[in-house]
N, C-alpha and C positions, 0 to 999 in steps of 0.2 A: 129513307124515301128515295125511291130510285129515279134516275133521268125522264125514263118513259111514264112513268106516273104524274111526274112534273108537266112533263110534252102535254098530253092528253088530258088534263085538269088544271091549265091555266088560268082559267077562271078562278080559283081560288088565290092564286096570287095576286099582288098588289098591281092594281092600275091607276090606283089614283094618289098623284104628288101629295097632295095634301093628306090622306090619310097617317094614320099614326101606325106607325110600324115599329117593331124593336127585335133588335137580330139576340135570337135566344141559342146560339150553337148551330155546331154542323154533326152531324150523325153519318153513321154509317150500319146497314144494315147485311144480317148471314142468314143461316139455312138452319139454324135451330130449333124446332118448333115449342112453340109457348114460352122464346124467351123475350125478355121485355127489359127497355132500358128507360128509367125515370129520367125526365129531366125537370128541373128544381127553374123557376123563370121569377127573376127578380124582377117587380114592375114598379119599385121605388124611381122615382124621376131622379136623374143627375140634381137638378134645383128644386127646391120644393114649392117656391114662389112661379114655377114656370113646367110648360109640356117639356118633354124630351124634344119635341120639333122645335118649338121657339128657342131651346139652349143652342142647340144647332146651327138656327138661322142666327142667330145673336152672335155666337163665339165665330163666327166665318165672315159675318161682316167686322167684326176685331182682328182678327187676321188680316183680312184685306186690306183696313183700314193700318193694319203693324207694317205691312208689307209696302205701303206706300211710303210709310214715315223712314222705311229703313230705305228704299231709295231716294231718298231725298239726301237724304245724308251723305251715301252714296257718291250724289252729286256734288253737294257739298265739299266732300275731302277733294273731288280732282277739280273744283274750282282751287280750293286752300286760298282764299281771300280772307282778309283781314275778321270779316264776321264769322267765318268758319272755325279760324282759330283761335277765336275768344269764346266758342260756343266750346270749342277741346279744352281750353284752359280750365272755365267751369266747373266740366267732370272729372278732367284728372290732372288738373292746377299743373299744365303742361302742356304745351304746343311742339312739341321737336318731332324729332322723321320716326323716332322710336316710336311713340308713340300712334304716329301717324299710319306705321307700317302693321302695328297691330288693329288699327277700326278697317284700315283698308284689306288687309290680308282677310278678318273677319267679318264685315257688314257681307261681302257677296254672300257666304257661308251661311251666313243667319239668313238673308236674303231667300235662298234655297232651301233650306230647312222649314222656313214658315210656308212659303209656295210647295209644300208637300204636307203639311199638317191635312187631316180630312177628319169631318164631324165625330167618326167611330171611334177615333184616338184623344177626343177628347172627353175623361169620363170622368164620374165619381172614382174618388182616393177608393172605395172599401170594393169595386168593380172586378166582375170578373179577369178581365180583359187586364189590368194591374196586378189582381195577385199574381200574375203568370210574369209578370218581370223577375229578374233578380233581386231587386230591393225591397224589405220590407215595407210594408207599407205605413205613413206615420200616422198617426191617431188622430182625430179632427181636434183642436183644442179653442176653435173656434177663431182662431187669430191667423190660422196659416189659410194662404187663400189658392195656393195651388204647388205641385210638385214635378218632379223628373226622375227618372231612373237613370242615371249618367253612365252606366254600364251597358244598358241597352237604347241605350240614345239614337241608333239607328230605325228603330221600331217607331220614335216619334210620337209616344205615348204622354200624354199630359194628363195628372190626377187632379181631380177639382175639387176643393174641400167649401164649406157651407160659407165663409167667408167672401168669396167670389161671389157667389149669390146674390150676395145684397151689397155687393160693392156696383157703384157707378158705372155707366159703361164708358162714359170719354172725357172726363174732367182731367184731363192731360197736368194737372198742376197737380196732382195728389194718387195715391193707388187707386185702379181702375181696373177694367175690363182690357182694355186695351196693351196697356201699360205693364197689365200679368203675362200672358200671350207673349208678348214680346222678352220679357224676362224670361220664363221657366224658355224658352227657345234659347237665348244665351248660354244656358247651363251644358246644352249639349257637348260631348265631347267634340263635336267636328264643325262645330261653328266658332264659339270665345271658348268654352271649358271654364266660364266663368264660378266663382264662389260668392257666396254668402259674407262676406267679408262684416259685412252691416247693411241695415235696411235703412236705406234714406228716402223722406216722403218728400221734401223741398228742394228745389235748387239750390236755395242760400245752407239747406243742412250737408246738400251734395258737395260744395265749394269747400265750405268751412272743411269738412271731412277729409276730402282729399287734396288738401294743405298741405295735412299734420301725416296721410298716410299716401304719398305719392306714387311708390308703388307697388300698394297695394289697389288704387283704384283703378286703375287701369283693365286688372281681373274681377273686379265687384261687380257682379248681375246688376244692382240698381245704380251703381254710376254709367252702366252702360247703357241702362237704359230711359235711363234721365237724359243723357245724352242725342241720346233718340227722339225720343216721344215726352219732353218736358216742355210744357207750351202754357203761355197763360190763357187755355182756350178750353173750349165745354164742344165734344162731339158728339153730338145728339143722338140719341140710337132711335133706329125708324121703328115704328110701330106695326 
């Protein structure tokens, strides 16, 4: 479809926000006559409990809502008062400048990494827009609730497995909406480069843990981000 085509039958394109759209490819077209290129358009929804708009609007107010809880913390570390450093002790059963220099060195990084996340990059795991990572993509096994490609972590692609779905969107005390977003962001290489070390749902399972594994939590996705976004609070998602 060429520009001047475009120009001259704008009408057919989308003027209304709220319609339901879904980006199915970009083509290109030559001078061959009668040839023709199929394109195959998946209209599975990322959720199946939800539109493709409502995942949208839902995962960006998670974002927004990540993006606040990471400055907070933020702030946090360049206060380093008494509550600040028993909020560090918690996640990595350790308060010192080491420790200190890795949330500081990495919250702005994560910081920036989520203020760059946008709706198109966050998809279904079996997604076009995923096979084209370098990472295999992993099977939904119905307990994993979302993924990263750590090799192209620049691209800022998040897979979203059926899990997510019907998980919570802001009960800050247990996995969430919010709470995932915020993790698969950790894994990036250019923000923590964080690991899988263990999945911890509690505070008291996050402490105990990183006791006995001092440091290793310091690199653990969910000690980091228990650290963050661990609240005994319920954030409501808007309707």
């Amino acid at each position: 479809m060429t520009n001047e085509f475009l120009n001259k039958n704008s009408q057919y394109l989308k003027t209304d926000e709220n319609e339901e759209w879904t980006e199915i490819g970009t083509a290109i077209t030559n001078t061959t006559p009668g040839s023709i290129s199929n394109v195959v358009i998946n209209t599975t929804p990322i959720c199946p409990n939800m539109s493709n708009k409502e995942f949208r609007k839902e995962v960006m107010r998670a974002r927004d809502i990540g993006v606040e809880l990471v400055k907070r913390r933020i702030e946090g570390l360049a206060r380093w008062d008494e509550k600040e450093r028993a909020r560090v002790t918690t996640f990595f059963a350790r308060a010192d400048d080491a420790t200190k220099k890795v949330l500081s060195d990495g919250l702005p990084r994560l910081l920036a990494a989520m203020q760059q996340l946008v709706p198109e990059k966050i998809v279904r795991f079996d997604s076009e827009t995923n096979r084209m990572l370098s990472c295999v993509p992993k099977p939904d096994s119905g307990k994993n609730h979302a993924a990263v490609c750590k090799p192209d972590s620049e691209k800022r692609v998040i897979a979203i497995y059926s899990a997510f779905c019907g998980s919570p969107f802001g009960q800050l005390w247990k996995p969430c909406k919010i709470k995932t977003i915020i993790h698969e962001c950790t894994h990036f290489t250019d923000t923590f480069n964080s690991r899988d070390e263990i999945y911890v749902d509690t505070e008291s399972g996050a402490r105990i843990w990183a006791e006995n594994h001092r440091e290793k939590a310091i690199r653990n996705a969910d000690s980091i981000t228990g650290y963050i976004a661990t609240f005994d609070k319920d954030v409501e998602e808007k309707k």
